[in-house]
Every structure is written in structure tokens, then in C-alpha cells.
C-alpha positions, 0 to 999 in steps of 0.5 A: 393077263398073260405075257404076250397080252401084256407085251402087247399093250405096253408096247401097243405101237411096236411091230410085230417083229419086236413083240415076238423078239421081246416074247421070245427073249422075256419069262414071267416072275411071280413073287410071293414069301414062298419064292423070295430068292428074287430079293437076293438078286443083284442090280447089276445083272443081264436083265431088265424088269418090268412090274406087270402087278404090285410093289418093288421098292428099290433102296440104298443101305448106309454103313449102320444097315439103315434102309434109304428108300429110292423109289416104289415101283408100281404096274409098268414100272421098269428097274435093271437100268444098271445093266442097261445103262452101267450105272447104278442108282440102287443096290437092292430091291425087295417086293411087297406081298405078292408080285408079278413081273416080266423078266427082260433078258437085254444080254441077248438083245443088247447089240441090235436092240436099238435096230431091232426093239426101238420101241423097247429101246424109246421105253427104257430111255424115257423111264430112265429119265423118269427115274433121275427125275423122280429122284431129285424130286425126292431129294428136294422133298426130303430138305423139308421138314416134317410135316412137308415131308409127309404131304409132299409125298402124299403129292408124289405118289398121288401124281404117279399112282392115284387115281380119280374117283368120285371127285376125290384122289386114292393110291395104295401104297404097301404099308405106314412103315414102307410110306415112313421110309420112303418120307424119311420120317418116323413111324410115329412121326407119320402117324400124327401128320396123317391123323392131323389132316384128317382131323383138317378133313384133307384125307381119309386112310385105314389106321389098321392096314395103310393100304389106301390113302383119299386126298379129298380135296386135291387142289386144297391140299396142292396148294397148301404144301406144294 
């Protein structure tokens, strides 16, 4: 998909003036091993991005270098609310694999936006929101123990990314020591939960590669952690 299709079915109930503001004031940003210098980017810049394809995770970093996992960012998912906002939830951000993203410039559209973009402006409002909410929802998650842990969040991402396919649940995540991070658990930890609820028959996931996880009985699982 190219940029201003991209644009255009984001933001598909904005005028024609502010879809060419934001085409005109955005560039495209393909992320791969080769082109990594977006990892030593900053929070706190003159631009916002939006995730058009793959993962970026944001997180924190306590005094012994240990990663602290905020949130997983899928397709349409917006960071750079620092800028933005002047706040900052997260000091770093990495991509998984590969990458797309739309690459916002706010500086220049900072002083009209509300008047000029008021659908840019509505998004950025309403994810933000959605941030703060995600995050004390992962910090209620991570007060459990184990085991609740990792079903728990199994639920959070299943409800933001799965989607629905013969009667079961799938989302793909990066990988089991990405999931172990963001469960606060270890890897070891992670990998006998997940083995035991498929030997309870809840889920199916590849053991080698981690890309896919199928809750296959949602409402079971729900109620039984949730």
C-alpha cells in the first residue's frame, strides 16, 4: 500500500485538505537489520509515527540495563506522544524483523493542527488514551502471579491483535522471549505455562518459531483467568 492510500483509510472521514497537509508533511520509514538507525532515535523528537507493517516495541530500562517492556505496537498503532503531549511514558523503541512506518512531521503542523487536521488531532487524543489505558492494564497484570500472568496476556493481545478464524482466536507476536518480556516472566517460565495449556488443550502455538499463538476455546479461557 502506498502512502497516501494508507492515509486515506486511516483517516477515511477527513477532508481533503488535511489528507494532503499529512501527505505532504509525512514520509515513509522501512525498517530492516540493514537500516537500524531508527532503534538510536529518541522519544522525545518533532515526530510522530504511525506502524503501517510489523512490530515496535516500546520500553523502559531500570539502573541494572534490564528491559521493562511497555507496550507492542501492531498496524495503525501511533508512538511519539512525547512530542506531542510532553510527556513521556517510554525511553526506547526497537522494531522486530522488518518494518513499515508513516513518519508524521508535528513540528510543522503543530500550531494549526487542531484547525487544520482535527481528524489527526481526534486520533492522537484517542490513542493516547488508549496508551494509559493499555498501561494500567498491564500493570494490574503484572500484580499476578505466574501462570495469570502469561493467560492474561494471552487475553490482552488476543483482544488488540486476534483475529477470528474457524471459531478459534490467533494473533502473531515477535517472538517467546519478546512475549516473556512483556509477561514479566521468564522464558522457561513462559514455555511450561504455554506447554500446559496445551496439554489442557486451550491453545495451539509453534514451539520452534513463537509467531502464532490459537486460543481455541476463547470464552473457556476468558473466564477461567480473566
Amino acid at each position: 500500500m502506498d502512502k497516501l492510500s494508507f492515509i486515506k483509510k486511516l483517516f477515511y472521514d477527513a477532508s481533503d485538505k488535511e489528507i494532503q497537509i499529512i501527505n505532504n508533511l509525512s514520509s515513509i520509514i522501512e525498517l530492516n537489520y540493514n537500516n537500524n538507525s531508527f532503534k538510536k532515535e529518541h522519544n522525545l523528537t518533532n515526530y510522530m509515527y504511525i506502524v503501517i507493517e510489523g512490530f515496535i516495541k516500546l520500553y523502559n530500562k531500570n539502573k541494572l540495563e534490564s528491559e521493562f517492556t511497555i507496550d507492542i505496537l501492531g498496524p495503525g498503532d501511533f508512538f511519539g506522544e512525547g512530542a506531542i503531549l510532553d510527556i513521556e511514558l517510554y525511553q526506547f523503541h526497537t522494531f522486530f524483523g522488518e518494518a513499515k512506518l508513516l513518519k508524521i512531521d508535528f513540528k510543522e503542523m503543530q500550531e494549526n493542527m487542531f484547525k487544520d487536521c482535527p481528524m489527526l488531532s481526534n486520533f492522537i487524543f484517542t490513542e493516547s488514551l488508549n496508551r494509559i489505558r493499555k498501561i494500567t492494564q498491564r500493570m494490574c497484570i503484572l500484580l499476578e502471579e505466574s501462570e495469570v500472568k502469561v493467560a492474561k496476556s494471552i487475553i490482552f493481545l488476543a483482544n488488540i491483535y486476534g483475529t477470528r478464524e474457524n471459531g478459534y482466536i490467533k494473533f502473531s507476536f515477535p517472538g517467546q522471549k519478546e512475549f516473556a518480556l512483556f509477561a514479566n516472566c521468564s522464558r522457561e517460565t513462559v514455555s511450561r505455562i504455554l506447554n500446559k495449556f496445551v496439554s489442557l488443550n486451550l491453545i495451539e502455538y509453534d514451539r520452534r518459531k513463537f509467531t502464532e499463538i490459537i486460543i481455541k476455546d476463547y470464552g473457556s479461557f476468558l473466564n477461567h483467568y480473566n
